[in-house]
N, C-alpha and C positions, 0 to 999 in steps of 0.2 A: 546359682550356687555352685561354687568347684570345690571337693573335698579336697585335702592332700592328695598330692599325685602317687606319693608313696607308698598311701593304703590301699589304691585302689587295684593292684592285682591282689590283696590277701584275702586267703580264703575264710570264710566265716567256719569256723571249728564244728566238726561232725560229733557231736556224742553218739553214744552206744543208744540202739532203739529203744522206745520204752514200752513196758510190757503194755499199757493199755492201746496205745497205738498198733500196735501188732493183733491184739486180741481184734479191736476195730476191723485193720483191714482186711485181714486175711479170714475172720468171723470164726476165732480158737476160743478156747474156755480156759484151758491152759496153756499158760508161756513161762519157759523160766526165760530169766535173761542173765548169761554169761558174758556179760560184752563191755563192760565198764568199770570191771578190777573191785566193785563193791563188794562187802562184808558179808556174805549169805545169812550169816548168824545176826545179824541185827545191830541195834547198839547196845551193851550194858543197861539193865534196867534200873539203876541209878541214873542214868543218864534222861529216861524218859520222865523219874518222878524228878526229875532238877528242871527240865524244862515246864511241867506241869507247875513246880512252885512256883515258877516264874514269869506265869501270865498276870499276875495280880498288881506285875508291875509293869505290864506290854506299854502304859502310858506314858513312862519315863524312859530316858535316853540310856543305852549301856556307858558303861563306864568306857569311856574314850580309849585311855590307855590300857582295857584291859587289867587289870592293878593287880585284884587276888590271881587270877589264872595263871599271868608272868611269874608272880612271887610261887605257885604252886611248882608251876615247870623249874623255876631257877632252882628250888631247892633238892626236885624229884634229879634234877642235868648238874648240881655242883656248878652253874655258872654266875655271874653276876644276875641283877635283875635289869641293870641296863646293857644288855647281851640279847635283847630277846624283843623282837618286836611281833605284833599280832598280822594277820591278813585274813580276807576272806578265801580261806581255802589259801594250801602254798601257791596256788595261782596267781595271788594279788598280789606276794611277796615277790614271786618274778616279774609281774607288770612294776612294780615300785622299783626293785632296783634296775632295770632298763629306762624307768622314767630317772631314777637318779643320779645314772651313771653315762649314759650315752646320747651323745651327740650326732647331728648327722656326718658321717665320713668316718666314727671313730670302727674300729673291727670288733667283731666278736667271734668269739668261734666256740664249735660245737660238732658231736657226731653227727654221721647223712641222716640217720634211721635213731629219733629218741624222741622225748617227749617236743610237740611242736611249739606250745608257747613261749618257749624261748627265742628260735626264733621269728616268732610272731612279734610279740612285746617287744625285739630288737628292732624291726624293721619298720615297729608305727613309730622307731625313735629317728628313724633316715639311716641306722647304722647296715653298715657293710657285715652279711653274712656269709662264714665263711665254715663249711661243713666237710667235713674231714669223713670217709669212708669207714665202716669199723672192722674189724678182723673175724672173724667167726662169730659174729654177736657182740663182740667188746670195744668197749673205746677204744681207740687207738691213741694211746697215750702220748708217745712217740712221733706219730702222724699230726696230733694238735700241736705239737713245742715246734714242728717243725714248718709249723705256718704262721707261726707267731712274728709278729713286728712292733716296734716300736707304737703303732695308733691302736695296737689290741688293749681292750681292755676288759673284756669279762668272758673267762671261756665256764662254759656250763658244764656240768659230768652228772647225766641221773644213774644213782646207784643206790640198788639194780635200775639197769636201764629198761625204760619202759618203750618199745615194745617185746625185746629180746628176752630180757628177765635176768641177763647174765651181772657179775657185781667184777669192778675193779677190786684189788687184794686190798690189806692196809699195807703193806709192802709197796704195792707198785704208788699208787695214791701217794704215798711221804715219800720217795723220789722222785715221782710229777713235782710236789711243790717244791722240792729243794731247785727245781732246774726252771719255775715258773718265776719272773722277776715281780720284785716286791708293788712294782705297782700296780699288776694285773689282780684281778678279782676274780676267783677261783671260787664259783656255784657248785658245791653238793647237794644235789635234789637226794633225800632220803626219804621220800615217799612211803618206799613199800618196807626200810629197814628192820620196823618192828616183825616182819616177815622171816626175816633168813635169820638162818642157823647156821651156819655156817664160820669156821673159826676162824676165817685168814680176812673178815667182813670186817673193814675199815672201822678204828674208836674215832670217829670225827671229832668226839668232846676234846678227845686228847689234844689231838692235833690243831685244835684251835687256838690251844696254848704256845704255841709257836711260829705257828701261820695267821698274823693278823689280817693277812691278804683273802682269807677262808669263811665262805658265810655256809651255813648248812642250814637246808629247808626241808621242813617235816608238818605233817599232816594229821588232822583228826578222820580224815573223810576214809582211809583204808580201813587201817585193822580194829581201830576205834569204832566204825560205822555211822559217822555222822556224817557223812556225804551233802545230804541237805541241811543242815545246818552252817555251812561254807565257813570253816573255820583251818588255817593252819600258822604256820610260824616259821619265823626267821630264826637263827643263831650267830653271831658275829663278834667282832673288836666291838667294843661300845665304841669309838669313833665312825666305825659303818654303819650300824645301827641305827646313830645319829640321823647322819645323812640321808638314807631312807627314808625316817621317819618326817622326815622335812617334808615332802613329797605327799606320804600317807594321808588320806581323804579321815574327816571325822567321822566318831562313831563307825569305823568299818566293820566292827563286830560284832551282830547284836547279842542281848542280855541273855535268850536264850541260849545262842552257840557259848557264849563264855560258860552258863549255866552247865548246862551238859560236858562241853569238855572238861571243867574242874572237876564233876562226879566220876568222868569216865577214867580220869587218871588216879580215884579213890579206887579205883575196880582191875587190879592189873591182874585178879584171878583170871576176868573174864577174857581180859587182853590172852593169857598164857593158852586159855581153852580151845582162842581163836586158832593162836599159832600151831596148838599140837592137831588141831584138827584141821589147818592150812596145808601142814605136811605130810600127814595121812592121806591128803585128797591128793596130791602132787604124787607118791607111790601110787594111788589107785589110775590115775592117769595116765602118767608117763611109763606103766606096767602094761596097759593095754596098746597104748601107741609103739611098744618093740614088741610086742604078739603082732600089729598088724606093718611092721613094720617104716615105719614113719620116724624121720629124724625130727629133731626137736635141738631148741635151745635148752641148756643146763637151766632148770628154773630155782629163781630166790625170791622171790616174789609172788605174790597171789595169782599169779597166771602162769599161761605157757603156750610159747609161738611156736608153734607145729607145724611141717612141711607136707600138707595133705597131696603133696605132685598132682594137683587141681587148680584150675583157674580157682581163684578164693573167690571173686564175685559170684561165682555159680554156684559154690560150698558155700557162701554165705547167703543167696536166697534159698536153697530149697532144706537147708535146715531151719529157715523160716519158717518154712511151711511147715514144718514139724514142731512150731512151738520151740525151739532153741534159738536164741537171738547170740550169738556170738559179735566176733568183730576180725573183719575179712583183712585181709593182709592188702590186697591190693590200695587200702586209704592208707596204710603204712608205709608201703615199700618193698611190699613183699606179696608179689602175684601170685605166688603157691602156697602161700600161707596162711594161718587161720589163729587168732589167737583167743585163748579160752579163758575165761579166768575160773579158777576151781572154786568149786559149788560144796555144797552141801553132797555126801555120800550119792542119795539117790539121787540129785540134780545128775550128776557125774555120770551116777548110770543112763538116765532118760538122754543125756547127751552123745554118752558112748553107743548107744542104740540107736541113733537117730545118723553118727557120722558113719558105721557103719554099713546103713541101709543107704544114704547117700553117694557115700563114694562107688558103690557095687555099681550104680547110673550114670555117674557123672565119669565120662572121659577124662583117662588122665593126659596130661600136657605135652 
């Protein structure tokens, strides 16, 4: 049996540890785990009695196209309902349009250091990946036009970029697409959007209205907290849309993920609660990291990639051993780096006490 010869250097995707694994090996009772951008606060408890109503019906198949959840989001986003297609997690919606859109030999392009299943999902298509360097944490907007050719045909941009956390303006973004040609396919990962505060943070809706060339990808698994429930969504031309949808596996979303995310977009108190207590933890963070001196990327996003001047592999086991599961820079790109995502108050604390006592041991580089 020979697989494709194209997959067989890619690597199988690292998640962040899980607590009971860690508890296991290391024999802890308590672990928090900062390591995988989840929700500390849970998900909206609408969302749990939506999934509870709707075991009674585990024996029937979801609804294919998602039908009430799209009509919900189209009417909460102003966009059409055929603008909007479903996946499991915005994960699936990158495998879909890489299965849609790319051939072997066609380009893509993307920053060195961001989310990798972009260029994973490119390269199970045969397509030519082509990673542009970023500027202090940012795309390099400038640096992507400038590699662009004729066989490009989908450049990705996660904003905020995951693992940096930093965001493209809406300024710079609508002069990217004015200079990107109409047939390239221009991916906003908005993952972490519902996150930042920030005023100059791209209206994607808007500019959809102009750039049919523009898909935008968003998530229930961040600030919503359904992470296991693998639910997110596309935004585009209904002509793109289309197309994808071609591709899309049946039933990609079960009853329950639809269940939970229609309640949790009933619940945008709990979403607001999330945010202001997102950005409370990012001050209590990024407060202690210039007490002990440590640079950091500007964060917009539920995390924050901090230069602890330490090998990250060694900052990332022996705050293992202290029960904090983080996520080491060196599987990013980033050898001295450690990226945390913000907790709950006292997680924050148990964490700030724990890199503390660490770094005092571990040599710096």
């Amino acid at each position: 049996m020979k697989p494709k010869t194209n997959v067989l250097h890619l690597p199988v995707y690292q998640p962040g540890k899980p607590i009971e694994e860690v508890k296991r090996e290391l024999g802890l009772t308590e672990v928090i785990k900062l390591a995988s951008n989840e929700n500390p606060f849970g998900c909206s408890p609408s969302a749990i009695e939506a999934i509870r109503a709707e075991i009674e019906n585990i024996h029937y198949y979801p609804d294919d196209e998602a039908g009430a959840l799209r009509l919900k989001l189209a009417e909460m986003l102003d966009v059409q309902l055929n603008q909007i297609i479903m996946g499991a997690g915005s994960d699936e919606v990158i495998l879909m349009l890489a299965r849609a859109y790319l051939v072997a030999g066609d380009e893509t392009i993307m920053s060195m250091n961001t989310f990798p299943q972009y260029k994973h999902n490119s390269e199970i298509e045969n397509a030519v990946c082509i990673e542009v360097p970023h500027k202090e944490g940012k795309h390099d907007l400038y640096g992507i036009l400038s590699r662009m050719s004729e066989g490009t045909k989908i450049v990705w941009i996660c904003n905020p970029n995951n693992p940096t956390g930093t965001i493209v303006s809406h300024s710079e973004l609508e002069r990217f697409l004015r200079l990107i040609p109409p047939h390239v396919l221009v991916v906003v990962d908005e993952a972490y959007s519902d996150y930042v505060t920030h005023k100059d943070y791209p209206d994607g809706l808007r500019l959809l209205k102009d750039y049919p060339n523009l898909v935008l990808l968003r998530t229930f698994s961040k600030i919503y907290g359904l992470a296991s429930m693998r639910i997110g969504y596309g935004i585009g031309h209904p002509d793109v849309i289309r197309t994808i949808n071609q591709v899309r596996e049946p039933f990609n979303t079960s009853r329950f993920a639809q269940a939970a995310a229609f309640a949790s977009l009933e619940d945008q108190a709990f979403v607001e609660r999330c945010r202001m207590h997102n950005r409370e933890g990012i001050i209590q963070l990024c407060s202690e990291f210039d007490n002990m001196g440590l640079r950091y990327f500007e964060p917009h996003g539920n995390f924050i990639l901090v230069d602890v001047q330490r090998p990250s592999k060694t900052m990332f086991d022996e705050l293992l051993k202290r029960g904090v599961i983080i996520r080491g820079g060196h599987a990013l790109g980033f050898p001295t780096h450690i990226r945390v995502t913000v907790g709950r108050a006292e997680q924050n604390d148990k964490f700030l006490r724990a890199l503390r006592e660490v770094m005092a041991i571990v040599a710096q580089r």
